[in-house]
C-alpha positions in Angstrom: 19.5 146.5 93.3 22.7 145.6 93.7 25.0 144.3 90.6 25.7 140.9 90.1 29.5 139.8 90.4 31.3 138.4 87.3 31.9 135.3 86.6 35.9 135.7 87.1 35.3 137.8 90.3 33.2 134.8 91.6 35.2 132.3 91.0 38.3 133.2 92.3 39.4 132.0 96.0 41.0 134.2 98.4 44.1 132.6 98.0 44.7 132.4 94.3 43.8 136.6 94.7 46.6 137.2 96.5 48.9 135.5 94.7 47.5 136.8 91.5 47.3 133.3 90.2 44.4 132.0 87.9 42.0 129.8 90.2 40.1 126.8 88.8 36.5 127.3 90.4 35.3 126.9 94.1 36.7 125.5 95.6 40.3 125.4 93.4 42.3 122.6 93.1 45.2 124.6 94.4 43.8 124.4 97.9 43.0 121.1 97.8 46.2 120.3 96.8 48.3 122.5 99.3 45.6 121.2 102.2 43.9 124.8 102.6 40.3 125.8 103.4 39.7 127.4 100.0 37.6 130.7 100.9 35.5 133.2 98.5 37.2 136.5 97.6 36.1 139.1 99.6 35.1 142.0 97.1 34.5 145.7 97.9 31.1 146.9 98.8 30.4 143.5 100.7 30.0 142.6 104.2 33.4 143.1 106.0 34.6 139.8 107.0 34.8 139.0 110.9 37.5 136.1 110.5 40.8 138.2 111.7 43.0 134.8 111.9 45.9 134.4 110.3 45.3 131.7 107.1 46.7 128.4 107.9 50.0 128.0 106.1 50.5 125.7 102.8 51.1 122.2 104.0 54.0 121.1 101.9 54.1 117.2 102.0 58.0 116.4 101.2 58.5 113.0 100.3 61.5 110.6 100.2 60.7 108.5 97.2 61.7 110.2 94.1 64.1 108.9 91.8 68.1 108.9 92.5 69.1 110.7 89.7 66.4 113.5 91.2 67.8 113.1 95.1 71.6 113.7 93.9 70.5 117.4 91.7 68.4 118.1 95.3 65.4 118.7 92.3 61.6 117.6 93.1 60.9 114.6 91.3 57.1 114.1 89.8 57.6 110.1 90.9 57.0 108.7 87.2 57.9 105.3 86.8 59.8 103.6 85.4 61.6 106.9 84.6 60.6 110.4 85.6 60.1 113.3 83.7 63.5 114.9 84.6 65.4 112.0 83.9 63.5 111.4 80.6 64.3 115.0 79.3 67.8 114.8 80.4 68.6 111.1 78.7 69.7 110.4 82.8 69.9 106.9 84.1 66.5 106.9 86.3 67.1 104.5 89.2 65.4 104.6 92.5 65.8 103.6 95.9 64.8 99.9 97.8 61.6 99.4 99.4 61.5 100.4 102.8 62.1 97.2 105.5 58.7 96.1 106.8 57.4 96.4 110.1 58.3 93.2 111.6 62.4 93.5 109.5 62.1 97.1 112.1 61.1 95.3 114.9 64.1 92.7 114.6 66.3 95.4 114.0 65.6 97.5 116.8 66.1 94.5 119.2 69.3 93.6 117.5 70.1 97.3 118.1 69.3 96.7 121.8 71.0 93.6 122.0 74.5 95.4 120.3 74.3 98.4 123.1 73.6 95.8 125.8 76.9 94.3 124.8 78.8 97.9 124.6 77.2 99.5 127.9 75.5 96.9 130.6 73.9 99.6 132.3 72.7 101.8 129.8 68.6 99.6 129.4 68.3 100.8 133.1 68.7 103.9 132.4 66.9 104.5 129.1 63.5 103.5 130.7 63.4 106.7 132.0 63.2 108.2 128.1 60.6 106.0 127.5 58.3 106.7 130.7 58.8 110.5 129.4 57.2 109.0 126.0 54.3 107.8 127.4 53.8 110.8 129.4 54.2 113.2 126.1 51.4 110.4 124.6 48.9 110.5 127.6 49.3 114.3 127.5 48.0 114.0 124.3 45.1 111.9 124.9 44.0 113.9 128.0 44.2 117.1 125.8 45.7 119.0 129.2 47.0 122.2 128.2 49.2 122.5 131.8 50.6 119.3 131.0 51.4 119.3 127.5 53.2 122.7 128.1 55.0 121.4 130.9 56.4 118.6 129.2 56.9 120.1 126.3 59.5 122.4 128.3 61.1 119.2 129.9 61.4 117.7 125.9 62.7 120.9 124.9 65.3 121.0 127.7 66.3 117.3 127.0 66.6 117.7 123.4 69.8 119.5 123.4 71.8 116.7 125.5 69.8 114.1 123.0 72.0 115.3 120.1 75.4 115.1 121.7 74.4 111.6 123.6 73.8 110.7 119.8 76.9 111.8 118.6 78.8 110.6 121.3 77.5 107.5 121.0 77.6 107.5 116.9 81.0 108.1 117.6 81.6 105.0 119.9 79.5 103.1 117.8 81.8 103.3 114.8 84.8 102.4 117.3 82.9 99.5 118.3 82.6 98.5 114.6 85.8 97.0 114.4 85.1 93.8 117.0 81.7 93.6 116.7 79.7 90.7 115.0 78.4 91.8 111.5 75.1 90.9 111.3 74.5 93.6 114.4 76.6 95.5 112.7 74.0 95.9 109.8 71.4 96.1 112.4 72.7 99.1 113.9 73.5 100.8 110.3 69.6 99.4 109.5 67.8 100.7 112.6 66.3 104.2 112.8 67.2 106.7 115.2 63.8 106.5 116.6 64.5 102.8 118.1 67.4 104.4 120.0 65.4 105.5 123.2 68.5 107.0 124.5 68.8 108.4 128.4 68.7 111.9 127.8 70.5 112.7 131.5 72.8 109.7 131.3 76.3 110.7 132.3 78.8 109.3 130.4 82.5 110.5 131.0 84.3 108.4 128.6 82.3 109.2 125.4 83.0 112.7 125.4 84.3 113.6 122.1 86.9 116.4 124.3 88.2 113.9 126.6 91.9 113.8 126.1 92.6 110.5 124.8 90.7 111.5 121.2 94.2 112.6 119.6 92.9 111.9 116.4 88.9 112.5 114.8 87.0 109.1 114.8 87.1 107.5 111.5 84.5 107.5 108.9 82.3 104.1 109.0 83.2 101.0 106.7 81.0 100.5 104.0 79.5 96.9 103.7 82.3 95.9 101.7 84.6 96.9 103.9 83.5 95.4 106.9 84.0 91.5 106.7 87.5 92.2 106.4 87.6 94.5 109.0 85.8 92.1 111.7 88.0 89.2 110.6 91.1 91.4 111.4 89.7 92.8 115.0 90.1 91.2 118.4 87.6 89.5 120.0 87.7 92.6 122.8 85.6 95.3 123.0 87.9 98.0 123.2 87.2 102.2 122.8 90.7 103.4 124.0 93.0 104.4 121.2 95.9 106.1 122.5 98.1 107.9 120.1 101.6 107.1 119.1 103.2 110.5 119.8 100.6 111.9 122.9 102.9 114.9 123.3 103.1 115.9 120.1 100.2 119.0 119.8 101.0 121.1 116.8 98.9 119.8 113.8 101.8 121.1 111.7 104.6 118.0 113.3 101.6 115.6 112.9 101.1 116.2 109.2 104.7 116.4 109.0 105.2 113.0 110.4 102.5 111.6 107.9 104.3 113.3 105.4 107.1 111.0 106.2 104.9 107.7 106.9 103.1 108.2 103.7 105.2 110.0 101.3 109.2 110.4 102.3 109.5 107.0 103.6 108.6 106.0 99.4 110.9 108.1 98.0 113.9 107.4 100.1 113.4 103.3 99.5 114.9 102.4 95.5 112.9 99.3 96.2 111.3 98.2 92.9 108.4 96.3 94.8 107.2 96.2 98.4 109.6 94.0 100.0 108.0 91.4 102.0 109.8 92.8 105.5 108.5 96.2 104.6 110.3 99.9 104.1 113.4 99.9 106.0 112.8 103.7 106.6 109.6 102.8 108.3 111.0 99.4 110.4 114.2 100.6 111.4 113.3 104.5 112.2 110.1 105.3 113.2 109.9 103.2 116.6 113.0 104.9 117.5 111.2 108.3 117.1 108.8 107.1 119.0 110.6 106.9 121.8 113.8 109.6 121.3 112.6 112.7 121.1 115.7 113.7 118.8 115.3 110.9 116.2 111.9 112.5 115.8 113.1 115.9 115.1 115.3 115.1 112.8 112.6 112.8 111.1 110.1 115.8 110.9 113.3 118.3 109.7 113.8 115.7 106.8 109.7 115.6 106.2 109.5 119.3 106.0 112.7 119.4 103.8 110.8 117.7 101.5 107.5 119.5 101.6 108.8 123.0 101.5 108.9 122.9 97.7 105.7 122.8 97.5 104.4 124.9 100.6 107.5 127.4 101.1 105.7 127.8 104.6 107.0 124.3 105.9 110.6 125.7 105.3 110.6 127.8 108.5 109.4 124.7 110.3 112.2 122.7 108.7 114.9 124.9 110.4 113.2 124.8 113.8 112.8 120.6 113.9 116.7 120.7 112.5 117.8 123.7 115.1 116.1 121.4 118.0 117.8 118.1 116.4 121.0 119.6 116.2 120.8 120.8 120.1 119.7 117.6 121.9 122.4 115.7 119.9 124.9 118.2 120.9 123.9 117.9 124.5 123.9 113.7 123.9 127.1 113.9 122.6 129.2 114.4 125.6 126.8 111.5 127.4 126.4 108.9 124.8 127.4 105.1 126.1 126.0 101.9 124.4 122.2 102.6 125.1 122.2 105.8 123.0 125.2 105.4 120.6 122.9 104.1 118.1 120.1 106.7 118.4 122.7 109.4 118.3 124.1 108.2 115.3 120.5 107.4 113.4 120.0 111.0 114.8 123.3 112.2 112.7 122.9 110.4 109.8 119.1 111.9 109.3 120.4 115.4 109.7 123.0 114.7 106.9 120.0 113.2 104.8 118.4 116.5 105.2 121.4 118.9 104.6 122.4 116.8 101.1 118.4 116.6 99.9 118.1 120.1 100.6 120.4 120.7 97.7 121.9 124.1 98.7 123.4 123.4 101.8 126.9 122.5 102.7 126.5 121.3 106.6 125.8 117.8 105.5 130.1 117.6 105.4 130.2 118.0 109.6 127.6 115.3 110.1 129.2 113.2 108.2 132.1 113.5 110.0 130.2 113.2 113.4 128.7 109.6 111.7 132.3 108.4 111.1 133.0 109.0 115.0 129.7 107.6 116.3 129.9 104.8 114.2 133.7 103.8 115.5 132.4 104.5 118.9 129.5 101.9 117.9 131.7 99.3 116.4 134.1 99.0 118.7 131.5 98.7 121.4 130.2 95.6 119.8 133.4 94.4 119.2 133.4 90.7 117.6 129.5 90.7 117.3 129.7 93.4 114.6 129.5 90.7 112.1 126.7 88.5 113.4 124.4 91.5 114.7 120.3 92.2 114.2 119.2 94.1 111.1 119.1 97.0 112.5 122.6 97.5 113.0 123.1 95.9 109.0 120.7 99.3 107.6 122.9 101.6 110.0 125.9 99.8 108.1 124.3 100.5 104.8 123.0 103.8 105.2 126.2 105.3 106.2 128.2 103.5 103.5 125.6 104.9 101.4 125.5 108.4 102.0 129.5 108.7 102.5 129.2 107.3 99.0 127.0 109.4 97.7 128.9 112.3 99.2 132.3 111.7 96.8 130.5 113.2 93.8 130.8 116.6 95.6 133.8 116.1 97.6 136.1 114.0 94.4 137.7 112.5 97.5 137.6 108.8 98.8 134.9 108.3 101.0 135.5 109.0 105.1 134.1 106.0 106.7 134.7 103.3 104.1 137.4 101.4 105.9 135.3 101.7 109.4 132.5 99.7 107.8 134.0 97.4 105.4 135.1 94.9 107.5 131.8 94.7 109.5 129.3 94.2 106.8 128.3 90.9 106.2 128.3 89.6 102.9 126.1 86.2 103.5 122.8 87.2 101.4 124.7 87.8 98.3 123.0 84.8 96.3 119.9 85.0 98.4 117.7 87.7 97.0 114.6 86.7 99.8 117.2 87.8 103.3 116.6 90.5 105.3 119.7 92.3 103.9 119.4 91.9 100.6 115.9 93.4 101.1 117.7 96.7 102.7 119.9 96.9 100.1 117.3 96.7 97.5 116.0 99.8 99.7 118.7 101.6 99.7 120.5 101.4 96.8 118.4 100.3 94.5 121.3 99.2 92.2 123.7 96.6 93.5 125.7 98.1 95.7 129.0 96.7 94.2 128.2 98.6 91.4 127.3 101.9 93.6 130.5 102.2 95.5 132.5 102.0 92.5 131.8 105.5 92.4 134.6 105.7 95.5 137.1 104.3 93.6 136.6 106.8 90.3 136.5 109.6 92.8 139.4 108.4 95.0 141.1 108.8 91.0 140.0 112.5 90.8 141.7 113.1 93.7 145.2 112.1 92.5 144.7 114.4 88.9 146.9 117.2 90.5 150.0 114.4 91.1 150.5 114.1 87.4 153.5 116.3 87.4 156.1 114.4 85.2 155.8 111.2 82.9 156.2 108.7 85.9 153.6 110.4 87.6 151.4 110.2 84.4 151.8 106.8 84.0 151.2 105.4 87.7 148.1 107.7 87.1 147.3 105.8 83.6 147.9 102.5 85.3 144.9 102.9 88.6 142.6 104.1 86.2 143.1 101.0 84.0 142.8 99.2 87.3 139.6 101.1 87.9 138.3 100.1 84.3 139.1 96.8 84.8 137.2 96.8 88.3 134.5 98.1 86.4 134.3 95.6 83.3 134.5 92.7 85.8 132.1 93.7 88.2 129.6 91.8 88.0 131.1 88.3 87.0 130.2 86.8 90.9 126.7 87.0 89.4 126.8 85.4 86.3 126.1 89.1 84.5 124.5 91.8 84.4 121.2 90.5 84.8 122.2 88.1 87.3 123.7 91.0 89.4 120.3 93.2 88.8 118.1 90.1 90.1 120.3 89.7 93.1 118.4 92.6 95.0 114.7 90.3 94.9 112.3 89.4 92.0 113.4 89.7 88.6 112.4 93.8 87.7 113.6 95.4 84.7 113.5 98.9 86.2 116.3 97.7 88.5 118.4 96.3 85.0 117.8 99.1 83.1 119.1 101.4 86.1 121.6 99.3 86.3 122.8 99.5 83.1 122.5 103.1 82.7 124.9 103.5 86.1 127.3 101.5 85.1 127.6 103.6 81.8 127.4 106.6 83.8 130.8 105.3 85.5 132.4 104.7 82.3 131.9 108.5 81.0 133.1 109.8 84.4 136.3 107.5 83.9 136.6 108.8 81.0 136.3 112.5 81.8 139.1 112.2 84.9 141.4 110.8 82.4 140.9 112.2 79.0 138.8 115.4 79.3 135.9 117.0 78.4 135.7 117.3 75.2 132.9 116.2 73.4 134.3 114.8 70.1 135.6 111.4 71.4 133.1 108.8 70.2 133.5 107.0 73.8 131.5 110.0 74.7 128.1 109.7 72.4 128.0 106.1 73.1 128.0 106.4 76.9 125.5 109.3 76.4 123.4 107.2 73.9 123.4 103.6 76.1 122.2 106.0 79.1 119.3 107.5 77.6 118.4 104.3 76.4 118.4 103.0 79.5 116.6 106.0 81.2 114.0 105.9 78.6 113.1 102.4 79.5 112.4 103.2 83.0 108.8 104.7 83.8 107.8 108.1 85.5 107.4 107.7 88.9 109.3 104.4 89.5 111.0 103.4 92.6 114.0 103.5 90.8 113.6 106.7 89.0 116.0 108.4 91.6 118.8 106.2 91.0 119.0 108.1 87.2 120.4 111.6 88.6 123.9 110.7 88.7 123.5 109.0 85.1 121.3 112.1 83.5 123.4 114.1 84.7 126.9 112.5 83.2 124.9 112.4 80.3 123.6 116.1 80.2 126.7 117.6 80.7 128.0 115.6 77.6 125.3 116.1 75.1 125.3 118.7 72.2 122.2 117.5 70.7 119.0 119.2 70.7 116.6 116.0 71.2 119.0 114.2 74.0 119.0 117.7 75.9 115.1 117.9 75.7 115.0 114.0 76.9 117.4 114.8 79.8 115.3 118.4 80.5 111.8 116.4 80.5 112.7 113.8 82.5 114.8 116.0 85.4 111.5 117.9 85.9 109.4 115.0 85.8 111.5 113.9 88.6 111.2 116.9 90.8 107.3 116.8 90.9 107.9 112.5 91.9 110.9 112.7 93.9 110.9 116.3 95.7 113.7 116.9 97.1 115.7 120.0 96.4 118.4 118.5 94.9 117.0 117.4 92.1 116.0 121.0 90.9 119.8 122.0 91.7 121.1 119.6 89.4 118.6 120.0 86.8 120.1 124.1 87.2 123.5 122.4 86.7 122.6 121.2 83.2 121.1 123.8 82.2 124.2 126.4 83.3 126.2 123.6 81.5 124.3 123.9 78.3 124.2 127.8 78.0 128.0 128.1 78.3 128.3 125.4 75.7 125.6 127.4 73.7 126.6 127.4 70.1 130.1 125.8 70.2 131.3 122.9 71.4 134.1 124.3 73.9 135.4 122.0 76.7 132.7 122.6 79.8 133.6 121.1 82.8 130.0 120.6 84.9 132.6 119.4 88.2 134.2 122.9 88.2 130.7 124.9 87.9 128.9 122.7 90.9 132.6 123.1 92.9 132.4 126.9 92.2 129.0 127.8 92.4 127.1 124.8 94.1 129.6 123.9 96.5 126.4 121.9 98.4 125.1 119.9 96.1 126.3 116.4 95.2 124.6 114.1 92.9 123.8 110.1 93.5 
């Protein structure tokens, strides 16, 4: 007689055997739960068993209604209202989704989906019926329980699925082109509707919804959210319209088209001293870009500039900064010969952005030969508008401006009068002077940042430096004493056309006191550099700590990252190379570096190494250290503005 099982041996499924798992009875809850026939164990000694199939799977039902919290840490939630055990042991925030639209809200959805396609493609409902007659086949299939068939058609499904994804992408694609002119309640519709309602034409030919054709210069962008999408139907045209050609369709290298965003998004800011977005925008952006849009060496010398910029922080863009300046640099020396009164102006924009990038850069002395070409270009310009210099668009005003400004600019490095100042003088009008809100007034504020009165002062102090080798005798000394007293007096008196100094700094637009404190701290600047061309170096006159002391005050006003943070160089760097104290050189060190991660540009770091070379020969005495003689000597490129 054979032995009687145990009670554990006979009550242990098949399943919970094998996975060496404690089993509740027969049948277990475990196969109830997972949806499996729960069988006996089979035990040695017993009949073999004669059912060779392979046990069903576990069906794992995955549901989409867990909790938020659950859903974002992609963990199984155990559906416990109002808050789950997860969330309850982690002190989350258990929130959880909407109720699911009813069937009839589906139904109106799907037939505003319709409605929106109809709209997009007329032809396309012909087409899908054939989907859905491929449906109904699949279901009768079904029904009929025909082997031949089903396998038939599930080949044809199979086949059709593939070109069902990319139709759906493609047309996801259009869709969120489409988004921009099309009527928001369909656009929530389509956003709504599940992809099951789009019975799609699964051997519909559609040439222009190809993600490869050419036109696609750019990846589609990402939906708007809800939000997002009132004001982005108010804005659209009432058109339909999927082409989006690109600005610059033969430009191929991804490297020139982040360069050129670079510019758009990033230069463009730093090169405007503009306290506030001007109402007629960034002249940077107005006056240049559609010219590189249409001259190909305009655009060169933009992207030579953009990569100047960027190569501090990836060294790899500085290789691609001398090829867009090597191609500038040919195809205006190939204009040159040529240039009449349709290019004269894109030549010299060309030249003046390849003297930008050589005195940015820092290191570089090539910036002196284009400005030399500017001062010929732009003679060649004025005299071909003759009369009208005066009364001419704003375009030919920022040309004006930007090439006083950098010849300007330049003076620091050269101690010479400026090249081009007497070309330009007489053709720069002077009507927005009291009228902050013009067009000019706007540039100005762009490109000086300061009033500009006060800016090309800086010629005249220079234009003194020059004449320091003609004191020979005690006549010479004294015609010497007497300009610079002239200077002084140009540069107590400066601003009396403006009621002040504050009237002077609100000239430029909206009262700002970034653009008074910059202000100020220029204008001091100007008096220490006076006073070193005629008195020295030394650091014992009191002159000297006051100007050093009214400038820091001045910089220390002015936040980090500022629009007019850049016009502070020249003034920090008057001040650093007349400080002796600890706490002013740590002020004057902090906020140079600050300025090289805001601003960029190379020059910046130079002249921060120019301080510092200033302060270690001073190191521990206060000997006579001329800063002009160390940047003529050993940084014969850089000049400081």
């Amino acid at each position: 007689m054979a032995s009687l099982p145990s009670k554990t041996e006979s009550t242990v499924c098949e399943r919970c055997a094998s996975i060496k798992q404690a089993c509740s009875g027969f049948p277990c809850r475990r196969c109830a739960r997972l949806g499996l026939p729960c069988n006996p164990r089979w035990r040695p000694g017993s009949s073999p068993r004669t059912d060779t199939t392979t046990p069903p799977k576990a069906r794992i039902r995955r549901v989409h209604t867990g909790c938020m919290a659950c859903k974002m840490r992609k963990k199984k939630c155990d559906e416990v209202k109002p808050k789950c055990g997860d969330c309850r042991r982690l002190c989350l925030d258990c929130t959880w989704p909407t109720n699911s639209p009813s069937t009839s809200t589906s139904t109106r959805v799907s037939a505003n989906t319709t409605s929106m396609i109809d709209v997009a493609w007329p032809n396309a409902s012909e087409q899908w019926a054939s989907s859905i007659v491929l449906d109904d086949q699949v279901r009768d299939a079904d029904a009929d329980g025909t082997a031949g068939n089903m396998r038939s058609l599930s080949m044809s499904v199979a086949s059709t699925e593939s070109h069902l994804d990319a139709s759906i992408a493609d047309l996801l694609c259009q869709l969120s082109s489409a988004a921009n002119v099309a009527d928001p309640a369909v656009l929530d519709a389509v956003s709504a509707a599940p992809l099951d309602d789009l019975n799609l034409d699964l051997d519909l030919e559609w040439p222009t919804l190809s993600p490869d054709a050419s036109w696609l210069d750019n990846p589609p962008a990402p939906s708007p959210s809800p939000s997002q999408q009132s004001v982005v139907v108010a804005a659209a045209s009432p058109s339909l319209s999927i082409y989006t050609p690109s600005l610059t369709p033969d430009m191929q290298s991804p490297l020139d088209k982040a360069l050129l965003n670079h510019y758009s998004t990033v230069v463009a800011s730093v090169l405007s001293r503009c306290p506030s977005q001007h109402t007629l925008g960034n002249p940077y952006l107005t006056h240049l870009l559609p010219m590189a849009m249409s001259s190909p060496t305009v655009l060169h010398s933009i992207l030579a500039l953009s990569a100047t910029h960027w190569q501090r922080l990836r060294p790899e863009m500085q290789s691609r900064a001398l090829l867009h300046r090597g191609r500038a640099t040919q195809t205006l020396a190939d204009m040159l010969p040529h240039v009449d009164g349709s290019t004269v102006d894109v030549a010299l924009v060309s030249c003046l952005l390849l003297c930008m990038t050589e005195l940015f850069d820092g290191s570089s002395t090539g910036w002196k030969f284009h400005l030399q070409g500017a001062k010929r270009l732009f003679t060649t310009l004025k005299d071909q508008l003759g009369e009208a210099a005066s009364n001419t668009s704003s375009h030919y005003r920022f040309l004006v401006q930007l090439t006083r400004f950098l010849d300007s600019a330049a003076t620091t490095s050269t101690c010479k009068p400026p090249l081009i100042e007497d070309q330009v003088e007489s053709s720069t009008p002077e009507t927005h002077t009291h009228d902050p809100q013009s067009t000019a007034a706007g540039d100005d504020a762009a490109v000086y940042g300061i009033p500009k009165e006060l800016f090309h002062l800086v010629d005249r102090i220079n234009e003194l430096a020059s004449k320091r080798s003609t004191r020979v005798d005690t006549a010479s000394e004294s015609a010497f004493r007497q300009e610079a007293d002239r200077v002084r007096e140009h540069l107590d008196n400066w601003a009396l056309d403006y009621g002040g100094l504050a009237g002077a700094a609100t000239s430029l637009g909206a009262a700002n006191d970034d653009v008074l404190r910059a202000t100020t701290a220029y204008e001091w600047a100007l008096r220490l550099r006076l006073h070193q061309i005629t008195e020295g170096y030394s650091l014992a006159d009191p002159h000297v700590s006051e100007c050093v002391g009214h400038i820091l005050d001045a910089a220390q006003g002015i936040r980090y990252g500022s629009a007019l943070e850049t016009c502070l160089l020249f003034p920090l760097v008057m001040a650093g190379g007349a400080s002796d104290e600890l706490e002013h050189r740590m002020v004057i060190h902090d906020r140079l570096m600050v300025m090289e991660r805001t601003c960029g540009f190379g020059y910046i770091h130079q002249s921060r190494a120019l301080v510092e070379r200033v302060w270690t020969k001073r190191e521990g005495t206060k000997a006579r250290v001329n800063w002009a003689r160390i940047r003529h000597e050993e940084m014969g490129g850089l000049a400081i503005f």
